[in-house]
C-alpha positions as CSV (number, residue, x, y, z in Angstrom):
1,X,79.2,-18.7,-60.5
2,X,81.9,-17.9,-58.0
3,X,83.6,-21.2,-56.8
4,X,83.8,-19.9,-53.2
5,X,80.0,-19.2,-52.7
6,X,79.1,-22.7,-54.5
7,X,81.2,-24.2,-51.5
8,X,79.6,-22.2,-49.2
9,X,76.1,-23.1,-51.0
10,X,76.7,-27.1,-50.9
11,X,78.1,-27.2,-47.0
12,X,75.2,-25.3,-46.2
13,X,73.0,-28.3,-48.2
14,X,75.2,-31.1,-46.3
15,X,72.9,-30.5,-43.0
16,X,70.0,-32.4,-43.2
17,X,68.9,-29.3,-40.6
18,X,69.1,-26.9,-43.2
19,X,67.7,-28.9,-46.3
20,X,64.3,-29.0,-43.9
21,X,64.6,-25.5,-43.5
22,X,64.8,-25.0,-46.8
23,X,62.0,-27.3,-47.7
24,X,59.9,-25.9,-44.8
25,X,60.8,-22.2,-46.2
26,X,59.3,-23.6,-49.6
27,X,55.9,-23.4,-48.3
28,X,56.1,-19.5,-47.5
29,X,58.3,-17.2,-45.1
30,X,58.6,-17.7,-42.0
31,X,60.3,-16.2,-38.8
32,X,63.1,-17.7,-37.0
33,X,60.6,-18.1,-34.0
34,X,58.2,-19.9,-36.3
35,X,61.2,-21.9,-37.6
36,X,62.7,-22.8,-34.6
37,X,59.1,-23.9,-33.1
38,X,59.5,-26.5,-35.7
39,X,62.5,-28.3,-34.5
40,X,63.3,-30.4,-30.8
41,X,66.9,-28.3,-30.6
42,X,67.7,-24.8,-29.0
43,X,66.8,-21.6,-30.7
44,X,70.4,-20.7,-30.9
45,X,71.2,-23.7,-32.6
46,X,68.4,-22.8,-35.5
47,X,69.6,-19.5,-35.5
48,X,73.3,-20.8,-36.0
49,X,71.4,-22.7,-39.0
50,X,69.6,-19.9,-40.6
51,X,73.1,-17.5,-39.9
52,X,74.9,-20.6,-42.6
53,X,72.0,-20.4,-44.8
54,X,72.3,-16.9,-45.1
55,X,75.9,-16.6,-45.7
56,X,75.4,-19.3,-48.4
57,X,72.8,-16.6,-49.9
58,X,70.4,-19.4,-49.7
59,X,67.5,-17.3,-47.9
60,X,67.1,-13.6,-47.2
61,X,65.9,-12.1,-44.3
62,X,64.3,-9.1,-43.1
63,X,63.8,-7.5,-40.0
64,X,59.8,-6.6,-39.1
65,X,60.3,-4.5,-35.7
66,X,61.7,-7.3,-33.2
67,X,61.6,-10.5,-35.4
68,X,63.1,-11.6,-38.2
69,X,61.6,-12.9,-41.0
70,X,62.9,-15.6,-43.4
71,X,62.4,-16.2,-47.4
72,X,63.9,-18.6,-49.5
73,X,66.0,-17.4,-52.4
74,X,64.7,-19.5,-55.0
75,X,66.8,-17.6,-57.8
76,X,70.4,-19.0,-55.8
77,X,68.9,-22.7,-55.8
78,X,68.4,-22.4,-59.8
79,X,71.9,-21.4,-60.2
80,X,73.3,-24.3,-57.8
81,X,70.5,-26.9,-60.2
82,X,72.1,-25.5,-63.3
83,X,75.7,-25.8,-62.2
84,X,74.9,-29.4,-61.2
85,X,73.4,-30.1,-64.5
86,X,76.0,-28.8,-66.5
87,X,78.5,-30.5,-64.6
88,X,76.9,-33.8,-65.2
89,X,76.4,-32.7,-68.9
90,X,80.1,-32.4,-69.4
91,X,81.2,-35.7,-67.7
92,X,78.4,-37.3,-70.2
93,X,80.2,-35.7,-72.9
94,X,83.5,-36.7,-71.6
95,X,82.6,-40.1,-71.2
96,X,81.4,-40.4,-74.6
97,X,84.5,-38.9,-75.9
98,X,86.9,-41.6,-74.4
């Protein structure tokens, strides 16, 4: 896993904004109308949101004539869950060592 897009992957889990997204994505795409209709902020501010997420390869999106729809990409959550376990595997394994 390329350290660059792992950065890009955790900033984008930092926002407490996103992670809802994220968790609301969980129950089935969505568009960024539906999304935003969620939230009490402007829809250029979701849409500023969902642009992060998607740079961090968190969700995909696809356009379906004038909206655009939003899916979680589950498969890029693994990999961050696995690079966090390891990492805690090997400070176990350091620790034990000292």
């Amino acid at each position: 896993m390329k350290l660059r897009q792992l950065n890009m992957q955790f900033k984008a889990l930092s926002d407490k904004t996103r992670r809802r997204i994220l968790e609301l994505l969980k129950e089935g795409d969505l568009t960024a109308g539906e999304i935003a209709e969620r939230f009490e902020m402007t829809k250029p501010s979701i849409t500023h949101h969902l642009n992060i997420l998607y740079q961090a390869d968190l969700v995909d999106r696809e356009r379906q004539g004038q909206f655009i729809c939003y899916t979680l990409n589950t498969s890029v959550l693994q990999d961050v869950m696995s690079w966090l376990l390891d990492f805690f595997e090997d400070n176990e394994e350091e620790g034990r060592d000292e």
